[in-house]
C-alpha positions in Angstrom: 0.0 0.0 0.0 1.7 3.3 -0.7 1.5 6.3 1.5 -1.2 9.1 1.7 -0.3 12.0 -0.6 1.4 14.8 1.6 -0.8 17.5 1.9 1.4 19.7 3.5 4.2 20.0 1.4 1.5 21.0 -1.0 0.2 23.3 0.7 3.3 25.5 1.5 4.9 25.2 -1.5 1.4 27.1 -3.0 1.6 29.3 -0.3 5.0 30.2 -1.0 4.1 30.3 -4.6 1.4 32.7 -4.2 3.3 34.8 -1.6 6.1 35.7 -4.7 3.6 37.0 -7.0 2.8 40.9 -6.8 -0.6 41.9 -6.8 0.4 45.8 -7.4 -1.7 46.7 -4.5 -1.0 48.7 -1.2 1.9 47.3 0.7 3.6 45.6 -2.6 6.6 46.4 -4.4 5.1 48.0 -7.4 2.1 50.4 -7.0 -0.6 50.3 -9.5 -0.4 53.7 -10.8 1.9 56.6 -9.4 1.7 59.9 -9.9 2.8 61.6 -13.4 6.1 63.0 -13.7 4.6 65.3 -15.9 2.9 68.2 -15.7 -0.6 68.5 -16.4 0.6 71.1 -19.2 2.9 68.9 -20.7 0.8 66.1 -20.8 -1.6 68.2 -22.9 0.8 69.5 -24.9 1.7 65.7 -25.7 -1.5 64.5 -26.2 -2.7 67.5 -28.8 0.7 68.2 -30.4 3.6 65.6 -31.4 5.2 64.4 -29.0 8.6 65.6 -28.0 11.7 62.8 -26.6 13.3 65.6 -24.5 10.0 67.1 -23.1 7.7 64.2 -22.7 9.4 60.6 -23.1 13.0 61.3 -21.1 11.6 62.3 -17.9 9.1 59.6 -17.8 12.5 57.1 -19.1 14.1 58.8 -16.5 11.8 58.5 -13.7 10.7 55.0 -14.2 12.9 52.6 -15.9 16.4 54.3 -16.1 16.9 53.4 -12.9 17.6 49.5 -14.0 17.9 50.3 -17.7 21.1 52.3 -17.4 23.3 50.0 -18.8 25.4 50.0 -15.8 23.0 48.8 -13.1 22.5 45.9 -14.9 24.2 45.4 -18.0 23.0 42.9 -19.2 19.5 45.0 -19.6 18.7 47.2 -22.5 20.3 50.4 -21.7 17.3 53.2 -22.5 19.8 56.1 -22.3 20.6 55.8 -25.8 18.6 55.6 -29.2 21.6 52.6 -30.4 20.9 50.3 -27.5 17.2 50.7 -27.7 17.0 49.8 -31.3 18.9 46.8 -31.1 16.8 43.6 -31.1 17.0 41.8 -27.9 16.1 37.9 -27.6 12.5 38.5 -27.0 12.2 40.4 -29.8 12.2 44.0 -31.1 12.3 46.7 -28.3 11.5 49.6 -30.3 9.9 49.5 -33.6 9.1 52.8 -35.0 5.4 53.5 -36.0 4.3 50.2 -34.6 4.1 50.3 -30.4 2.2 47.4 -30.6 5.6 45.1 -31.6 7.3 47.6 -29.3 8.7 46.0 -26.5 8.8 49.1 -24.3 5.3 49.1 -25.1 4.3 45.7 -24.5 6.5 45.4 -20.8 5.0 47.7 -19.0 1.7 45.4 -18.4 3.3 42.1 -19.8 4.2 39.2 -16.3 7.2 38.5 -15.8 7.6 36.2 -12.9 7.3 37.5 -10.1 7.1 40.6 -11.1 3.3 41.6 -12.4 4.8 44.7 -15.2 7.6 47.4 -15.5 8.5 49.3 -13.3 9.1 46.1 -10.7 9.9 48.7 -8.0 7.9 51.7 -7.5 4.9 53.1 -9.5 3.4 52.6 -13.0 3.2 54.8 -15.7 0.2 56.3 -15.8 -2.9 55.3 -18.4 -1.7 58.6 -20.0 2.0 58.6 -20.0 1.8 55.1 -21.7 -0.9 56.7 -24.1 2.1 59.2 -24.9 4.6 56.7 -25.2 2.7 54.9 -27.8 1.9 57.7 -29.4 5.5 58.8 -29.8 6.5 55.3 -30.8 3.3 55.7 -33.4 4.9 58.6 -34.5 8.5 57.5 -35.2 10.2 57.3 -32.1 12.5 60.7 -32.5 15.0 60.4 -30.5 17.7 63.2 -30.7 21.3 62.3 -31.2 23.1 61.7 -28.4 
């Protein structure tokens, strides 16, 4: 006769499991939305006028994901300090395709899992529903970035 199936291991491995996902809610590592780094002026300037990189897409880089994505931090992630780095495809793909956010990868991570982590930023707070709009919406319109 072979021996009960051990509940308990099975429980606290899903306890465990569930206890490294973030939910994005009060009290975990990344906030559902935080407040925009931009003005309320300069997001309507973005949203009714094309978008500019130094005005509207640095600071929210800047803010939010150059932090990790410096190239120094962590090398071995895209560095978004520089047009070169950003445009070179990584292994899951494309990470900036110009005119098409949708096969954009800095598009597509910041609500995409990765595990543990629930979207990008891991640490700290999301972009906003408009700051993303805006970063699509500069992708949409060709991603100009100015030389660096």
């Amino acid at each position: 006769m072979t021996a009960p199936f051990p509940l308990l291991p099975l429980l606290l491995a899903c306890g465990v499991l569930t206890g490294c996902q973030i939910s994005g809610g009060e009290g975990s590592e990344t906030s559902p939305v935080g407040p925009s780094v931009l003005s309320d002026a300069a997001l309507r300037e973005a949203e009714e006028h094309p978008v500019d990189f130094e005005k509207h897409i640095q600071p929210i880089l800047a803010a939010n994901c150059v932090h990790c994505h410096d190239g120094k931090v962590m090398p071995a992630l895209v560095d978004l300090t520089n047009r070169r780095s950003v445009m070179t495809p990584g292994p899951y793909g494309p990470r900036l395709v110009p005119g098409r956010p949708d096969q954009s990868l800095l598009v597509s991570n910041l609500s995409r899992t990765h595990a543990p982590v629930t979207s990008m930023p891991p640490v700290g707070s999301r972009l906003t529903p408009r700051e993303t709009r805006i970063l699509r919406k500069w992708i949409k319109e060709g991603a100009l970035w100015p030389a660096s």
